[in-house]
C-alpha positions in Angstrom: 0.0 0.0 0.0 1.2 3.4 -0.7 1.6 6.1 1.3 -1.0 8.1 -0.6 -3.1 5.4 -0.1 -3.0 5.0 3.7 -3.2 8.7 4.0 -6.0 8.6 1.7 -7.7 5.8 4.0 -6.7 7.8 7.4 -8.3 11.1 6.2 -11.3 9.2 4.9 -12.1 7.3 8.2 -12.0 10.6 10.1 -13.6 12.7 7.6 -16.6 9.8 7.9 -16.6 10.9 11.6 -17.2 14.1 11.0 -13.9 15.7 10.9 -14.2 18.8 8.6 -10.1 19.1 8.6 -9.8 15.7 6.9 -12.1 16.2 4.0 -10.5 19.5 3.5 -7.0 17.1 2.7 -9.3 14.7 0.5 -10.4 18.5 -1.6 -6.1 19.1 -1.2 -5.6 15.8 -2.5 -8.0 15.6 -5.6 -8.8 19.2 -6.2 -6.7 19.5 -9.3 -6.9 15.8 -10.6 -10.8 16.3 -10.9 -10.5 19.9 -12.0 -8.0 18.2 -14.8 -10.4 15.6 -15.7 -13.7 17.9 -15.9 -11.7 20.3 -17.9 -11.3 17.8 -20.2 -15.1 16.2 -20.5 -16.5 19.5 -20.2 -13.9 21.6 -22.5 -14.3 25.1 -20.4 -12.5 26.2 -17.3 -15.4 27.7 -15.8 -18.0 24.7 -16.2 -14.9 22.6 -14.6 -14.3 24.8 -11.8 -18.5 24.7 -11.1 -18.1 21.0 -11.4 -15.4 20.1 -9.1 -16.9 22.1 -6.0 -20.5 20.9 -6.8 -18.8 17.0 -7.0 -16.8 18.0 -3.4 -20.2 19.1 -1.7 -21.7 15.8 -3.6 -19.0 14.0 -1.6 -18.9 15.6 1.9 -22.7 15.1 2.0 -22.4 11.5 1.4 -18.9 10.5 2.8 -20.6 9.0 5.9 -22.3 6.6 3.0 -18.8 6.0 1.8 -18.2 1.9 2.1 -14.6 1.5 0.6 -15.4 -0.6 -2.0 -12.8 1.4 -3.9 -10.8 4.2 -3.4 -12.2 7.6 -2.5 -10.8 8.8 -5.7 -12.4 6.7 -7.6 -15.5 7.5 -5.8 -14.9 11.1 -6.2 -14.7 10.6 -9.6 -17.8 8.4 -10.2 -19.5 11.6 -8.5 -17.8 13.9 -10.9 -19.2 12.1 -14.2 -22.2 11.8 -12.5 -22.4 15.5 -12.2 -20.9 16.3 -15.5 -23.1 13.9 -17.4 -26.7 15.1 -15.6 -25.1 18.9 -16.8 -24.7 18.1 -20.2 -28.4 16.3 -20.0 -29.5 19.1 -18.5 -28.3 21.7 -21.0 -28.7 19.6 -24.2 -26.0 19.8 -25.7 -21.9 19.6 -25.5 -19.5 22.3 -25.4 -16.2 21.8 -28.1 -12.6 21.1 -26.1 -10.5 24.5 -25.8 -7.3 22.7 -27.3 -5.6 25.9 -25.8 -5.7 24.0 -22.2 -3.6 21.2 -23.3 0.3 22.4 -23.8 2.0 21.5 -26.3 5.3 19.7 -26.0 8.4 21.5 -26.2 10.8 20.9 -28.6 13.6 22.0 -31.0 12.1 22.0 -34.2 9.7 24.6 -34.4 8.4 23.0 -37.8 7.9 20.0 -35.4 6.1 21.8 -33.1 3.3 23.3 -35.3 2.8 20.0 -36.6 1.9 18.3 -32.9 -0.2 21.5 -32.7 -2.3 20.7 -35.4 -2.6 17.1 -34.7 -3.4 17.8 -31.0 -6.0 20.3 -32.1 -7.4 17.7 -34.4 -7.5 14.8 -32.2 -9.0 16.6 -29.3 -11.5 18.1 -32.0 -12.4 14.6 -32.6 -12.4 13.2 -29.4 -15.0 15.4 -28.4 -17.3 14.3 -31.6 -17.5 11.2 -29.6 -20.4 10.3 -28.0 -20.5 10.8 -23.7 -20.1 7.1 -22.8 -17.0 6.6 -25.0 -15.4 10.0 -24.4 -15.4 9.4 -20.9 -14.1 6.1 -21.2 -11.3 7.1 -23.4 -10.5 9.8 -21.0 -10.7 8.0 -17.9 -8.0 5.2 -19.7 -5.9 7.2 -21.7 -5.8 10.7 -19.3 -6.2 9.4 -16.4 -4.6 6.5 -16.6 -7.3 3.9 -14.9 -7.3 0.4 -15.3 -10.7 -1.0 -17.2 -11.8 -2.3 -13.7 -11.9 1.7 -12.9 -13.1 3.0 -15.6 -16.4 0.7 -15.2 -16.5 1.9 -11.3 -16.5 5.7 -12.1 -18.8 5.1 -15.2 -21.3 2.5 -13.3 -21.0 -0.1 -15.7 -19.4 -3.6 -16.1 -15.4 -3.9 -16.6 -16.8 -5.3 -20.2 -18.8 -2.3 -21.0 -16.4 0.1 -20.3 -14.1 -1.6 -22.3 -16.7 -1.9 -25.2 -16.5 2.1 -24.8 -13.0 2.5 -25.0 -12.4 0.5 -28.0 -15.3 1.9 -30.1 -13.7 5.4 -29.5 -10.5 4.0 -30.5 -11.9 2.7 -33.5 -13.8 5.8 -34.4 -10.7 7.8 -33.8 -8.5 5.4 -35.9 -11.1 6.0 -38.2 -11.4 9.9 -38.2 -7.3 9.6 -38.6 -7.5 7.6 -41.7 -10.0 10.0 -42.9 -13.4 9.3 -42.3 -15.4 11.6 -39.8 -16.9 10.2 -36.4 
């Protein structure tokens, strides 16, 4: 066990008993990750931002329903893509990816450079063609890094459907690449 992992489980067990200081580490410790991965679904800064405190409260009001089946991040982050996804129901429709977030990497070619610029900005154009379930998938794997088992915790779904997800958007994203639209 790591030692973000026992401190995780420490601040967890005392935030469950009520101890406001301990879920203010658990917002320390996942504030930016879950800003990172809203920014990402949602493509704006702002709806982010409104996201990860509205998925905190959604937390603190339930941590003392908190059984440990995971880890609180995953949990947090079920919460999150709960949130985000009753937001985009609720508005009807899905804001574009601001490819400005994502840096570039650095390099010494500036030839080189505009290139990866242009194929970043593409990709992230056509990742967010991709329908909810599969974007969020894809993001939770690739971004995130989670392992399938995860990926189907945060999304509420079966290890196999979440994998399902992921593939279909790699294969539409192949795809796109080779030509063809989403």
């Amino acid at each position: 066990m790591t030692d973000q992992t026992t401190l995780e489980r420490e601040l967890v067990e005392r935030a469950r008993k009520g101890d406001d200081p301990a879920f203010e580490g658990l917002v320390r410790m996942y504030q930016e990750p879950l800003y990172r991965y809203l920014c990402r679904l949602s493509g704006d800064g702002e709806d982010a931002m409104e996201l990860t405190q509205n998925s905190f409260v959604k937390a603190y009001l339930s941590i003392r329903r908190f059984r440990g089946d995971s880890s609180f991040k995953t949990y947090l982050f079920a919460i999150a893509s709960n949130t985000w996804k009753n937001t985009v129901r609720d508005r009807g429709k899905r804001r574009n990816v601001d490819i400005e977030q994502f840096p570039i990497a650095s390099g010494n070619n500036p030839h080189d450079e505009v290139v990866r610029h242009q194929e970043q900005k593409r990709f992230w154009s056509l990742v967010d063609k991709l329908p909810a379930r599969q974007k969020e998938a894809l993001t939770l794997r690739v971004r995130e890094g989670y392992p399938f088992e995860e990926v189907a915790k945060v999304m509420g779904c079966t290890t196999g459907s979440a994998k399902a997800s992921y593939h279909h958007a790699v294969s539409k994203l192949k795809e796109a690449f080779e030509g063809d639209e989403i």
